[in-house]
C-alpha positions in Angstrom: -5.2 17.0 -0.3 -4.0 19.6 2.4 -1.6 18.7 5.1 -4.4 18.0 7.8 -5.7 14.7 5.4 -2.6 13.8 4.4 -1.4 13.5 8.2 -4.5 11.7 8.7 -3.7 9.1 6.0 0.0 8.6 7.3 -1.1 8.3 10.7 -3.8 5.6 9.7 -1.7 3.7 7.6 1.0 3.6 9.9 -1.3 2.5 12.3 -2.2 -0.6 10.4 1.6 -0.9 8.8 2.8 -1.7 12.4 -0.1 -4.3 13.3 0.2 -6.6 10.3 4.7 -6.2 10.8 3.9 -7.2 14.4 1.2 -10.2 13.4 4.5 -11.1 10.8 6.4 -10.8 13.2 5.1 -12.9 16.5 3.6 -15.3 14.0 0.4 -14.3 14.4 -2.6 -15.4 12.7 -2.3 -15.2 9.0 -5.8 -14.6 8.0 -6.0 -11.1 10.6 -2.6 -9.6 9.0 -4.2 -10.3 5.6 -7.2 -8.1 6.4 -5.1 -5.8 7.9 -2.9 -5.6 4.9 -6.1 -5.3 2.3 -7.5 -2.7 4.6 -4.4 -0.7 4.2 -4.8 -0.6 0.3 -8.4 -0.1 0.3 -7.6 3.2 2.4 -5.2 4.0 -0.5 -7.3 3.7 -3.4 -10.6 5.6 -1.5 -7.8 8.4 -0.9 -6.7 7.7 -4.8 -10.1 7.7 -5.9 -10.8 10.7 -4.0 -8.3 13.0 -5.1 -9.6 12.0 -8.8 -13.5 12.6 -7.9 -12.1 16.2 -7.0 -9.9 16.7 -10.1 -13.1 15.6 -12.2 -15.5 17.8 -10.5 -12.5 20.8 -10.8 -11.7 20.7 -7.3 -7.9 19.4 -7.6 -4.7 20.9 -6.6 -2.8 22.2 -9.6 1.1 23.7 -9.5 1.1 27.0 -9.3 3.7 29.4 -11.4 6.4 30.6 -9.8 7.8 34.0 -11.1 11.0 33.6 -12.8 11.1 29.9 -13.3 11.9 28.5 -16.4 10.9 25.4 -15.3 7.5 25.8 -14.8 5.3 23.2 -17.0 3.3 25.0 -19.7 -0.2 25.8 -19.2 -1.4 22.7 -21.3 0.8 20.2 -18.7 -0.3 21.8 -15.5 -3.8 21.0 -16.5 -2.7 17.4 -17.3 -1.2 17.0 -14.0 -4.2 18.8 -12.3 -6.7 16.3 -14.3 -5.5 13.3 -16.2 -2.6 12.5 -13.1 -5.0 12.0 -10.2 -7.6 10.1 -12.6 -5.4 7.6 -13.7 -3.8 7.8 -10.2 -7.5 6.4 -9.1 -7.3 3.9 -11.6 -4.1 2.3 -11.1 -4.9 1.9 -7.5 -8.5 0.5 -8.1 -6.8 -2.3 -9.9 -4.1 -2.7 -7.3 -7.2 -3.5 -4.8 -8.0 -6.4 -7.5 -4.0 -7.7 -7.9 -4.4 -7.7 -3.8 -7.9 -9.5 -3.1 -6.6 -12.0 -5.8 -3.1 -12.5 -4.2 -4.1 -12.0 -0.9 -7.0 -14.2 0.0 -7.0 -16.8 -3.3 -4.9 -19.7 -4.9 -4.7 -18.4 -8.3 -2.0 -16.1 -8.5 -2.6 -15.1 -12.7 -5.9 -12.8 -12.3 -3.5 -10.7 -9.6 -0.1 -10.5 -11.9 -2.7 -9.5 -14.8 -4.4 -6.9 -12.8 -0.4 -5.7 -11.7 0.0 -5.8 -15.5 -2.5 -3.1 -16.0 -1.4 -1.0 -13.0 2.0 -0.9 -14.4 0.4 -0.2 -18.0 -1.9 2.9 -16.6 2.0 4.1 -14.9 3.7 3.9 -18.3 0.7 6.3 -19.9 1.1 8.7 -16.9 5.3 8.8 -17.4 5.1 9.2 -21.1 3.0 12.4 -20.3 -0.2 11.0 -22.2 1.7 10.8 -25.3 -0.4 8.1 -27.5 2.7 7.4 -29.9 5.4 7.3 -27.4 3.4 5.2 -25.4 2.0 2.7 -27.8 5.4 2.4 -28.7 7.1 1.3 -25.8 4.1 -0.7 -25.2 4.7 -2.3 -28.5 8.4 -3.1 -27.6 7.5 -4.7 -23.9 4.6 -7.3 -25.5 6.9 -8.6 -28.3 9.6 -8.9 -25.8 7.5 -10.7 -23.4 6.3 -12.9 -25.7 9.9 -13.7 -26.5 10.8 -13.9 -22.8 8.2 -16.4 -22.2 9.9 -19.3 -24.0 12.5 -19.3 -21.6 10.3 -19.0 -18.6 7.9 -21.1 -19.6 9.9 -24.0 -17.6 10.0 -22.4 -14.2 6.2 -21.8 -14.7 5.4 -25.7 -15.3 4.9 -25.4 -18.9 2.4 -22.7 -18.6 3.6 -20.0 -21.2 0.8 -17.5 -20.4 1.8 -17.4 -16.8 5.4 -17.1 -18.0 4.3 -14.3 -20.8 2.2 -12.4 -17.9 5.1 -12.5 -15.3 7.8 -11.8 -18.0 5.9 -8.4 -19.3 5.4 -7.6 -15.6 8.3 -7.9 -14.7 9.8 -5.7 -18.1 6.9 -3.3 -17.6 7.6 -2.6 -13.8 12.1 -2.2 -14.3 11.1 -0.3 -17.6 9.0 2.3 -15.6 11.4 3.3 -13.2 13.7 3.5 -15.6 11.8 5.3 -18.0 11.1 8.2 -14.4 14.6 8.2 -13.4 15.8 9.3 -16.9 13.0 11.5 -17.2 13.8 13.4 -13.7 17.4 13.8 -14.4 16.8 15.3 -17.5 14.4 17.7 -15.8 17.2 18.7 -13.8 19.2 19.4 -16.4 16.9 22.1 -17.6 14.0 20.0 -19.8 10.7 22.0 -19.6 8.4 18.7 -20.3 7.5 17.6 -16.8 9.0 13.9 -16.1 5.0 12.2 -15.6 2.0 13.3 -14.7 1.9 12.8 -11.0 2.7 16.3 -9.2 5.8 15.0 -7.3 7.7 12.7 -9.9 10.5 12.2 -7.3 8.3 10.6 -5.0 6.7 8.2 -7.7 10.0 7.0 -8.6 10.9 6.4 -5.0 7.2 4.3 -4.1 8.2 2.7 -7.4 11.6 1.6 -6.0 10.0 0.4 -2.8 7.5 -1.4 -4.9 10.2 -3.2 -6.9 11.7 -4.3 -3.8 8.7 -5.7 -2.3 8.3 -7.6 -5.6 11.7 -9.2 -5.0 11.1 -10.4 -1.8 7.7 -11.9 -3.5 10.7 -13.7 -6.3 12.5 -15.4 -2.9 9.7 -16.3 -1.5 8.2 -18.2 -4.4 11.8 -18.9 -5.7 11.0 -22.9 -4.9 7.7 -23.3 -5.3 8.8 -21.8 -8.9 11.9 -23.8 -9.4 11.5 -26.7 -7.2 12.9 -27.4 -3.6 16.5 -27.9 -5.7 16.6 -23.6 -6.0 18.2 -24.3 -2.4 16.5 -21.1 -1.1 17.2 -21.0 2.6 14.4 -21.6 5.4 15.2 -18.2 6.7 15.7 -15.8 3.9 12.4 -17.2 2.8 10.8 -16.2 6.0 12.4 -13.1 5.9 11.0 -12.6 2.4 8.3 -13.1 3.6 8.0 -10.3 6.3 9.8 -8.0 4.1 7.8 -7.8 0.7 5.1 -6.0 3.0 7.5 -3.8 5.2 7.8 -2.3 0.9 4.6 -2.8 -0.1 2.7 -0.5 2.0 4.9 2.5 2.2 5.4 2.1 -1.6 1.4 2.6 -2.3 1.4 5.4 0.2 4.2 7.1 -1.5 2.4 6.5 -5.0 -0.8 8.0 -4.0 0.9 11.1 -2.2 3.0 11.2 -6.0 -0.3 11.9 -7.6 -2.3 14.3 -5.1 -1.5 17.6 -4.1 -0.3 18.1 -0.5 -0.6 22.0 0.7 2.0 23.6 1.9 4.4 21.4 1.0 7.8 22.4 -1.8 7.9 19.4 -4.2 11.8 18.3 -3.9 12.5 16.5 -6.9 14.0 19.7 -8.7 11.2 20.0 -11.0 9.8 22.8 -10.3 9.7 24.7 -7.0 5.8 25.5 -7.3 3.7 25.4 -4.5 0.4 23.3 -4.5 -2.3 24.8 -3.4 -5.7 23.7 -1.5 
């Protein structure tokens, strides 16, 4: 994506960022600063899906080498990162459109957390590097410690231990990720050749990741006694701060995310990777 289209994006998203903060805000009407909010993410994914439609068709942005660097990923990972990143970039955010319609505009909150279950799945592929054994394995570990975590939060979902599996493999999936990047970009800096995922800028993943986590916090307060009951004791106004805020992260998170994935000309990637430029 060159710098003209990513500007573009920014400016549009920030456009629609500062409309639904202001509807939060002034406590205006709900159902607007929904559409608002989905419109943003729909914008997201078509850019998402974009950048993959061009990697397919061999269009995409790939790093470029830069004499003298022994960090530059081998041949066989720039491709990766060239193809594979932005396609399963696309992907993630496709479903990311389904977690929001659901939890935006429904009751039912389990076909969204499901759907944020499989975004956070298609992440763990693209920071393992599209290893199959790596990634079945930590896979592996997350379901049977779900399943195990879902006898103990079976009670704060009324009984219901699929909703309490679902959240609880979520919610390991999601810290485990940004876990799993952070290492991985530290080690890079310390002079490992394997890039840390297969998003160009890993830096910038880790930090929409971050903003992501927080948003999902605020989501925790907010719920906190519906979930538990009114005897949590959350108070009036850190719930209504909650609920401003898990959108102030939201947004800026998937915008982060998507730039992670797609090339932006011109522009030095700054987490210590690799110094390449990426090219129209």
């Amino acid at each position: 994506m060159n710098r003209l289209k990513t500007i573009a994006f920014i400016a549009v998203e920030a456009v629609l960022y500062t409309v639904f903060v202001y509807l939060d805000i002034t406590g205006g009407s709900a159902d607007a600063s929904s559409s608002v909010k989905f419109a943003s993410i729909l914008i997201c994914a078509a850019v998402a899906v974009g950048e993959a439609v061009k990697a397919v068709t061999g269009a995409g942005e790939v790093p470029e080498a830069v004499p003298g660097n022994r960090e530059m990923p081998k041949s066989a990972d720039r491709e990766k990162i060239r193809y594979t990143g932005p396609v399963l970039l696309g992907a993630a955010l496709l479903c990311t459109v389904f977690a929001d319609r659901f939890l935006l505009f429904e009751s039912s909150i389990l076909p969204g957390i499901i759907s944020f279950c499989l975004v956070q799945t298609i992440y763990l592929f693209v920071i393992t590097g599209a290893n199959l054994r790596q990634f079945l394995t930590v896979f592996g570990i997350r379901l049977a410690c779900s399943a195990a975590g879902a006898v103990f939060l079976s009670g704060l979902a009324g009984g219901d231990r699929l909703l309490a599996a679902v959240v609880c493999f979520y919610g390991i999936s999601f810290v485990g990720n940004i876990v799993h990047i952070v290492v991985s970009i530290v080690r890079s800096h310390t002079g490992a050749i394997k890039p840390p995922c297969l998003f160009a800028k890993p830096g910038l993943f880790a930090t929409g990741l971050i903003l992501f986590l927080l948003c999902d916090i605020n989501v925790l307060i907010y719920n906190l006694n519906g979930y538990a009951g009114a005897g949590a004791g959350v108070p009036v106004w850190l719930v209504n701060a909650a609920s401003i805020l898990m959108w102030v992260f939201y947004l800026p998170s998937q915008i982060m995310i998507v730039l992670s994935g797609s090339g932006m000309q011109g522009i030095n990637r700054a987490d210590g990777f690799t110094r390449a430029r990426l090219r129209k």
